[in-house]
C-alpha positions, -999 to +999 in steps of 0.1 A: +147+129+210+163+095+214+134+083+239+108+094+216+128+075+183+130+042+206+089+050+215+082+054+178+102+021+173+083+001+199+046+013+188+063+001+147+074-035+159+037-051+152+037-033+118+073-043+110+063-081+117+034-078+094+055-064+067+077-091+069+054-115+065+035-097+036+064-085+019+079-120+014+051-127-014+057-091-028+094-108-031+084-137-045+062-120-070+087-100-082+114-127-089+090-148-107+080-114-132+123-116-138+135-090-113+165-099-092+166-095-057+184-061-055+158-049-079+129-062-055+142-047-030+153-012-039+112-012-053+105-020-013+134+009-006+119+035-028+081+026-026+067+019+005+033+008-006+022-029-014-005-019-038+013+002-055+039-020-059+023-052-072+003-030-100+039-015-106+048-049-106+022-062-134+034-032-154+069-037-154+062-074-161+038-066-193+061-040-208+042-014-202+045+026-209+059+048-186+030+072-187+010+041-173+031+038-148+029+072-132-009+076-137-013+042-121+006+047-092-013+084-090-045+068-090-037+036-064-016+055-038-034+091-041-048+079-007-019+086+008-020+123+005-052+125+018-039+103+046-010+132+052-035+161+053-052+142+082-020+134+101-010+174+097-032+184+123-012+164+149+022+172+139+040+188+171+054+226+159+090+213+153+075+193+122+090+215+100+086+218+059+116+194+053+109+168+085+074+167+065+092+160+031+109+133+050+082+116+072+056+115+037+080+086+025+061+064+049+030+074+055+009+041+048-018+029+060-009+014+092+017+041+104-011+065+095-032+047+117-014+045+149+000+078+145-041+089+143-044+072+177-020+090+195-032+118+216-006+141+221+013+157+190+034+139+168+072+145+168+097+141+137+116+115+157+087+098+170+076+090+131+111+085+120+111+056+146+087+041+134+089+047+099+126+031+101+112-005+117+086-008+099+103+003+062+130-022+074+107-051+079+088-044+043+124-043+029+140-076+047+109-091+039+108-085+003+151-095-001+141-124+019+111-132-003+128-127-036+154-149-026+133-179-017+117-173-045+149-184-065+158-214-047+121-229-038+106-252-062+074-236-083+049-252-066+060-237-029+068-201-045+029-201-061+013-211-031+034-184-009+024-155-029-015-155-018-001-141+014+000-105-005-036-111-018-044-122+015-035-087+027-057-074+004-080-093+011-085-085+052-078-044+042-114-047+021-136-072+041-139-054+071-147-016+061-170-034+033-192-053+060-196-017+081-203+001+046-223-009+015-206+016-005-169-002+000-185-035-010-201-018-044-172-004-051-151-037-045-173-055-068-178-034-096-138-032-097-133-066-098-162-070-125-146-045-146-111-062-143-127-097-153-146-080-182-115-063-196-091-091-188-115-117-217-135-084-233-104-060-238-073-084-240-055-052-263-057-028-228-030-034-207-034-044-172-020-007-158-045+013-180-073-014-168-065-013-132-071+026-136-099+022-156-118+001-131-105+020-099-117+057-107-150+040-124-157+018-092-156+051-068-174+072-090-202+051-090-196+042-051-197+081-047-230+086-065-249+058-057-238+058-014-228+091-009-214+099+030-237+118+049-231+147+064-234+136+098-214+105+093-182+129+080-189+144+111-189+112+133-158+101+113 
């Protein structure tokens, strides 16, 4: 059990760097929309996922309901459970009902990924291994982020926090140059945000987030639907 933690560890290193890195503008973010640096952090502690997290964030900061806030966070991070019905058909047999309550608190997309690639099953320790260096680096990342953001001037804190954009950023490009339906859907999102942002100023941003996400795959759906084969190839 030990050897497969540690191996679980060492295949999470890469990912915990990255979330270092990208978590230190979710830090800086969330100092700068008045949270302290406990509160950043226990965000990163209880909600491993940067998307959901910044459009939490933008709630938070704007005052909003908490009825947006759940249906938000439904509609950006529903992903993941799709992601955890995948990863169920590798889990070795001693994956039991509560080791699968555990290991869902960090199922994102990278640990999903490298967990996808492995070829023989998938133990509870090898996925707590990982899970714990990589959730450690999201949440060092994010204190360490939050507290720059209160010492460094404005101008260094504004230009840090494209690196969590910049994330987003390199997630969309490169599925939306394979598939036309990714791009579609990545435009029409971000046209509906800028229309509701001058068009709609009364909606709040959580409601137009959700608005502009379920519209954008709809339409993706209908207009490129996946072919048979190619959910077969996938």
């Amino acid at each position: 059990m030990k050897s497969r933690f540690l191996r679980g560890m060492s295949h999470g290193i890469p990912i915990c760097l990255g979330y270092l890195s990208v978590s230190f503008g979710f830090g800086i973010l969330a100092v700068k929309a008045g949270l302290s640096v406990f509160q950043a952090s226990l965000i990163s502690a209880t909600n491993l996922t940067s998307a959901g997290q910044k459009a939490g964030l933008d709630v938070i900061a704007a005052g909003g309901a908490l009825i947006e806030m759940v249906l938000l966070q439904l509609t950006v991070n529903i992903r993941y459970s799709l992601m955890a019905l995948s990863l169920s058909q590798k889990l070795d047999k001693s994956f039991t009902t509560p080791h699968r309550f555990l290991a869902s608190y960090g199922i994102t997309d990278e640990i999903f990924a490298v967990c996808s690639a492995q070829k023989e099953p998938i133990t509870p320790a090898y996925m707590y291994g990982m899970i714990f260096i990589a959730g450690l680096g999201w949440i060092v990342g994010t204190a360490l982020g939050a507290a720059a953001g209160e010492l460094l001037p404005a101008a260094v804190s504004t230009a840090m926090e494209i690196v969590l954009y910049g994330m987003f950023i390199a997630i969309v490009i490169p599925p939306a140059k394979k598939q036309h339906g990714v791009l579609f859907a990545a435009v029409i999102a971000a046209a509906l945000s800028v229309m509701f942002k001058f068009a709609v100023p009364a909606l709040s941003e959580g409601f137009a987030m959700i608005i502009a996400a379920v519209v954008s795959a709809l339409m993706a759906a209908l207009i490129f639907p996946i072919k048979e084969e190619e959910e077969a190839a996938a």
